[in-house]
C-alpha positions as CSV (number, residue, x, y, z in Angstrom):
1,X,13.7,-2.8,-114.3
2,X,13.7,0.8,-115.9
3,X,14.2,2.2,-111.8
4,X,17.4,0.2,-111.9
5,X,18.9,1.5,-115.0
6,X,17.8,4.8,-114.0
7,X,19.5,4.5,-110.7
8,X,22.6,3.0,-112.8
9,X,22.7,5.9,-115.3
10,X,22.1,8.6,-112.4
11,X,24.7,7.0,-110.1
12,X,27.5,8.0,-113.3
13,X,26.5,11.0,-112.9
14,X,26.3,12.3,-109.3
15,X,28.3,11.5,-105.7
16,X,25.6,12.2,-103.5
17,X,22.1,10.5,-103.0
18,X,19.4,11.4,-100.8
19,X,16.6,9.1,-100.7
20,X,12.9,10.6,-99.0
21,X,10.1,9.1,-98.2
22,X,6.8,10.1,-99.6
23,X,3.2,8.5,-99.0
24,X,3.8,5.5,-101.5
25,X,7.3,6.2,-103.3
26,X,10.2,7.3,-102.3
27,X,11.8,10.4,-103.8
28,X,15.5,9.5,-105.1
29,X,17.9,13.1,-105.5
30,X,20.6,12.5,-106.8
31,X,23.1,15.4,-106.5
32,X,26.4,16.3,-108.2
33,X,28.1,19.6,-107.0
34,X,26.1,20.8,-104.9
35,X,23.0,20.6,-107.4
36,X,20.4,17.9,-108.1
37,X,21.3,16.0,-111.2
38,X,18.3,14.2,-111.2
39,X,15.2,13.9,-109.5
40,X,12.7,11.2,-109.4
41,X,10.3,8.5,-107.7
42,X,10.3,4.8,-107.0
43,X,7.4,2.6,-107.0
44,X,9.2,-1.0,-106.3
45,X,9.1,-1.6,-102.3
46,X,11.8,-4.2,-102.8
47,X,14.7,-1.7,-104.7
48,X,13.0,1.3,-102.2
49,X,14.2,-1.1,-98.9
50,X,17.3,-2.1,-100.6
51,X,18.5,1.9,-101.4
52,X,17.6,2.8,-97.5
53,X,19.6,-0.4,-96.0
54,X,22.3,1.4,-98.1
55,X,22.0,4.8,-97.0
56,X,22.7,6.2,-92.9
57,X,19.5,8.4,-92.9
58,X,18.7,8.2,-95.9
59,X,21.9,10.1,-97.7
60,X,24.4,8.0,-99.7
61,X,27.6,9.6,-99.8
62,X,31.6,8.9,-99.8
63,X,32.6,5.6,-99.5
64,X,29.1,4.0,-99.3
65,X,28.1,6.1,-101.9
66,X,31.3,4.8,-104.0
67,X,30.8,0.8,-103.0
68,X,27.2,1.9,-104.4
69,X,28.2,2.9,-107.9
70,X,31.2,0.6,-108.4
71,X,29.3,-3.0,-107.1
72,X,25.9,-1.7,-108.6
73,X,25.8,-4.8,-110.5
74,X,25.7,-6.8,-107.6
75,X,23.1,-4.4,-105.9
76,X,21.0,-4.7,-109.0
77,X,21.3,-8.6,-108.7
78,X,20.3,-8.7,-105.0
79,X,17.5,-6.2,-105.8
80,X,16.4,-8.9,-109.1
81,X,16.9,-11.8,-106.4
82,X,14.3,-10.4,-103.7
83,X,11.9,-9.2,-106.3
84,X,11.6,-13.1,-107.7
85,X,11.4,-14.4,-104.4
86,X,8.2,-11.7,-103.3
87,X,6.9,-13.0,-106.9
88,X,7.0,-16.7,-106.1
89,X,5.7,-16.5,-102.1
């Protein structure tokens, strides 16, 4: 749950977000004029998954980057959803 309100916190702060993938994370940059704000890794496959059906090639920006940030709390629910439904299968 820490990713998420890291993602949350980062997303106040930035209008672009560029999402790579790396053997067994992937790498979330998240940039703000032209420089990157903040740098770091995911672990969780489920929020991972969720960020990249979010992105178009893995860069969040404009308008999907703005229906990012302002309906985060209903990414972070969908993102809590699929995590307790890989828990109970």
């Amino acid at each position: 749950m820490k990713e998420l309100e890291r993602i949350q916190q980062a997303l106040r702060h930035s209008n672009t977000l560029v999402l790579k993938d790396r053997e067994k994370t992937v790498e979330c940059s998240f940039i703000r004029e032209g420089l990157v704000y903040e740098n770091f890794q995911l672990e969780n496959n489920v929020l991972a998954s969720a960020l990249q059906e979010t992105s178009v090639n893995g860069i969040v920006e404009g308008l999907n980057f703005e229906r990012l940030k302002n309906r985060y709390e209903w990414f972070a629910l969908r993102v809590k959803s699929r995590m307790l439904l890989d828990t109970l299968k």
